[in-house]
C-alpha positions, 0 to 999 in steps of 0.5 A, spaced: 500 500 500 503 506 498 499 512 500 503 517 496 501 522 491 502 519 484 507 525 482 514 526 485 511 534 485 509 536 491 503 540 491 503 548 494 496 548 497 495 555 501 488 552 504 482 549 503 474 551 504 468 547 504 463 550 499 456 549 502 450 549 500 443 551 502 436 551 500 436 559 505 443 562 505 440 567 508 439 563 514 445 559 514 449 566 514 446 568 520 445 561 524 453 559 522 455 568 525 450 567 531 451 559 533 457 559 532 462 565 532 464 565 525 465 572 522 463 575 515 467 577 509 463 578 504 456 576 501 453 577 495 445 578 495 440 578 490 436 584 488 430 581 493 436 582 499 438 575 500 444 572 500 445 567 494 453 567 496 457 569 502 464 567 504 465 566 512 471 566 517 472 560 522 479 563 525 484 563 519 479 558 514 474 560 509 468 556 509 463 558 503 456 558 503 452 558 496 445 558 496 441 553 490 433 552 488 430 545 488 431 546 480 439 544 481 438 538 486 432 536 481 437 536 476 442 531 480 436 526 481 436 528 489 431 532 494 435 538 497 442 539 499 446 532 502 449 534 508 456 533 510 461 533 516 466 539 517 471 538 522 473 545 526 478 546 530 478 549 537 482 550 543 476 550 548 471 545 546 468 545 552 466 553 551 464 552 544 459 546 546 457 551 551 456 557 546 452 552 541 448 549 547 445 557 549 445 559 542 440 553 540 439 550 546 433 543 544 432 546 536 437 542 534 441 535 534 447 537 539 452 531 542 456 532 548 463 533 549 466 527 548 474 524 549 476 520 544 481 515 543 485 518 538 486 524 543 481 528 541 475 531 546 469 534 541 462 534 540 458 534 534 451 539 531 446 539 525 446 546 522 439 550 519 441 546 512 442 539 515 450 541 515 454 536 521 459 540 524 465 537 529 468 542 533 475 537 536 480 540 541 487 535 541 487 533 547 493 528 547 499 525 543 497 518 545 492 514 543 488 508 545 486 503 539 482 498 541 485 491 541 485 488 533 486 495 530 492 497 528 494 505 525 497 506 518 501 512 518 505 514 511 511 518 513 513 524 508 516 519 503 510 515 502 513 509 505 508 506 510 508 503 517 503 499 521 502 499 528 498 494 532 495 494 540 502 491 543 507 492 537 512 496 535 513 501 540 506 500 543 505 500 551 503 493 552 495 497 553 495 499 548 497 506 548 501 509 543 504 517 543 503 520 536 510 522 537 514 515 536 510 514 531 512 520 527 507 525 528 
């Protein structure tokens, strides 16, 4: 298994920005502001005022907001937008889950806060467009896979090394710090 790119050229990426899309981008500008704390660069509005485009900032990421009528998902042989998971990190967990809960309180799907064993705490919440949203905290380098799995990891050159619970540099637990595994 090489899990390198194909080309030996390694590409400049400057970032990446989900591009989502809504039935009412108007509301989704507004719920992302006020639930989550994400500011506003720019929108682009209709000439009835509502946002058909708007580009939000989540620290020093962009997150697209675009919004499309039931024509364009007719035309992709779907009923409406199809949600998908965006992952934003935080450094205090536990103080967004509190804004997200007072903001919506019992409206939306909203998981606790929660330790995982691959040194994350984070909880998970529907947006007004059927959008989930983890926010993660790293927690800790170590990590405690349960018995059977085992982490693959490629190193910069593509070479890939396999680590089971109990092998090759694990505690005999099974716990296993990111560090010497080349994180």
């Amino acid at each position: 298994m090489n899990l390198h790119v194909m080309s030996d050229e390694v590409p400049r990426y400057l970032g990446i920005a989900p591009y989502l899309y809504y039935t009412d981008a108007t509301e989704a500008v507004e719920w992302l502001t006020r639930v989550f704390g994400f500011r506003e660069k720019v929108r682009y509005v209709d000439a009835a005022g509502e946002v058909f485009q708007a580009t939000l900032l989540a620290g020093g990421s962009e997150v697209q907001v675009t919004a499309v009528d039931s024509t364009y998902w007719e035309a992709k042989g779907v009923d409406g937008p199809v949600g998908q998971l965006n992952v934003v990190y935080v450094d205090d967990v536990d103080s967004q889950y509190e804004r997200v809960r007072d903001a919506v309180g019992e409206s939306v799907e909203l998981t606790t806060p929660q330790d995982q064993p691959y040194g994350a705490r984070l909880f998970t919440v529907q947006d007004v467009g059927g959008n989930s949203w983890t926010f993660w905290q790293h927690v800790s380098d170590v990590v405690d896979l349960p018995v059977g799995w085992q982490e693959i990891r490629a190193d910069d050159n593509g070479a890939v090394s396999r680590t089971a619970d109990g092998e090759d540099g694990t505690a005999a637990d099974g716990e296993r710090s990111a560090r010497e595994s080349g994180d």
